[in-house]
N, C-alpha and C positions, 0 to 999 in steps of 0.2 A: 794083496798089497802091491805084488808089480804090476799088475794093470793099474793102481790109480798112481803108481811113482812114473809111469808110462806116461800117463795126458797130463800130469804134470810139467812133466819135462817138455811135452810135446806142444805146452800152452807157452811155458818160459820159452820157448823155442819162435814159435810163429811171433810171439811179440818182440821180443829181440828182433827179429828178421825184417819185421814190419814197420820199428823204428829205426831199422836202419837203410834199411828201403826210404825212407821218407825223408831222410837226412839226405840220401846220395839224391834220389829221384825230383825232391818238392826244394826242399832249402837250399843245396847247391847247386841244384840243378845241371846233373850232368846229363850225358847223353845214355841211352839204354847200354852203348858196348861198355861205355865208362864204369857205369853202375855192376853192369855184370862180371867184370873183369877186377875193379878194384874193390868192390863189395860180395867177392866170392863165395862169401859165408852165405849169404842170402838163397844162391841159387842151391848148395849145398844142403841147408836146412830143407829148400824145397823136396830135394830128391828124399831126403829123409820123412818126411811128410806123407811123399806120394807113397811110403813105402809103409808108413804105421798106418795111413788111414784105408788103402786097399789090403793091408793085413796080409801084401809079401812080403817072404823073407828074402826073396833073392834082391829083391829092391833095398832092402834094409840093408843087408851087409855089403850090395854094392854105396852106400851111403856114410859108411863106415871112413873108408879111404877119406874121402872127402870132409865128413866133418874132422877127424884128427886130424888131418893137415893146416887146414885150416881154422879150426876152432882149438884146437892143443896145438897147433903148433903156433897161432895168435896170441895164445899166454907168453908165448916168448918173443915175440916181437913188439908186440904194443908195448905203452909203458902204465903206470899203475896211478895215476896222477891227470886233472883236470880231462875233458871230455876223452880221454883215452877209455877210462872208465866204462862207459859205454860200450864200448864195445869190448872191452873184457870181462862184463858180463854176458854179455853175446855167446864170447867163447868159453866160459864157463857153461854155460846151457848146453852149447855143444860138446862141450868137455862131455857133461854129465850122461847126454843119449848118446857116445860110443861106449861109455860106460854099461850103460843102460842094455844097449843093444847085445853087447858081448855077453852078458850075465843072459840075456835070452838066448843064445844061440846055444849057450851051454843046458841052461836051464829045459829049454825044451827039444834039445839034441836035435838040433837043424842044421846037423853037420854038411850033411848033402846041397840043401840049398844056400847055406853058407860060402860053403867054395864055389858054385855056381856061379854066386855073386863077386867075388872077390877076384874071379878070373874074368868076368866082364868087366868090373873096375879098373882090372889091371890096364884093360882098353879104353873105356868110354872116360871114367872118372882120370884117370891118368893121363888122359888125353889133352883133358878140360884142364887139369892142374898145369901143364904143360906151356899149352896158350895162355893160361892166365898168367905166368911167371912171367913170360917172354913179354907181352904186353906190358906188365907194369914194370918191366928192366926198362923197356925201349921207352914208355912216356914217364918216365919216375919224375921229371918237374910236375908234370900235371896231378900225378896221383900227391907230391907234395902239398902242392897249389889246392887240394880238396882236404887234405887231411890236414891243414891248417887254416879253411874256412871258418866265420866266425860268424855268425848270424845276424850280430849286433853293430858286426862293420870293422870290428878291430882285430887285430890277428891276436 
């Protein structure tokens, strides 16, 4: 049963990532740092990925930081109403795999590669979170200007 609530999670997850990849990348077409920076979730989910589909756990738990911050902590920022939506199902998916991933660490007492991971986040993932803040503090008209894009032409 947790391995198939695992590719589940890990399907709602890549699709999620990959509609919104599509939205920052193809529809409003920003720039790669844009996309990376104000679509954080995306690179996030990635690291999560590299980490279920090569089957480490140190990858996994350093994936952890990253998606709570960004995926729980996107429940509280976005709002719950017209294309917001989207993307709080996004973070809902991610909500669901630090869930997911916590219940394994326990489950399969990978206490060791756990903190492994989570002392390397404390650098690499931490790091990322860091610059991503700062970046969308310093262009927050522009990250407006995207997340009030309208496909049809009207805000």
């Amino acid at each position: 049963m947790y391995k198939r609530v695992g590719i589940v999670i890990v399907v709602l997850n890549t699709l999620a990532s990959l509609n919104s990849t599509y939205f920052f990348l193809v529809m409003a077409k920003v720039s790669f740092i844009e996309w990376l920076f104000f679509n954080a979730c995306a690179p996030s989910v990635l690291l999560f990925l590299i980490g279920y589909l090569s089957k480490n756990k140190i990858v996994q738990a350093m994936a952890i930081p990253a998606l709570a911050f960004f995926g729980v902590g996107g429940l509280f920022v976005f709002g719950w109403q017209g294309s917001e939506l989207f993307a709080q199902v996004g973070h809902l998916c991610m909500t669901s795999a630090v869930i997911w991933l916590i219940y394994g660490i326990f489950k399969d007492k990978s206490f060791k590669e756990a903190t492994i991971g989570f002392v390397l986040a404390s650098f690499i993932v931490n790091g990322f979170i860091t610059l991503d803040q700062r970046y969308a503090y310093r262009h927050w008209n522009r990250m407006e200007e995207i997340m009030n894009f309208n496909p049809q032409g009207g805000k």
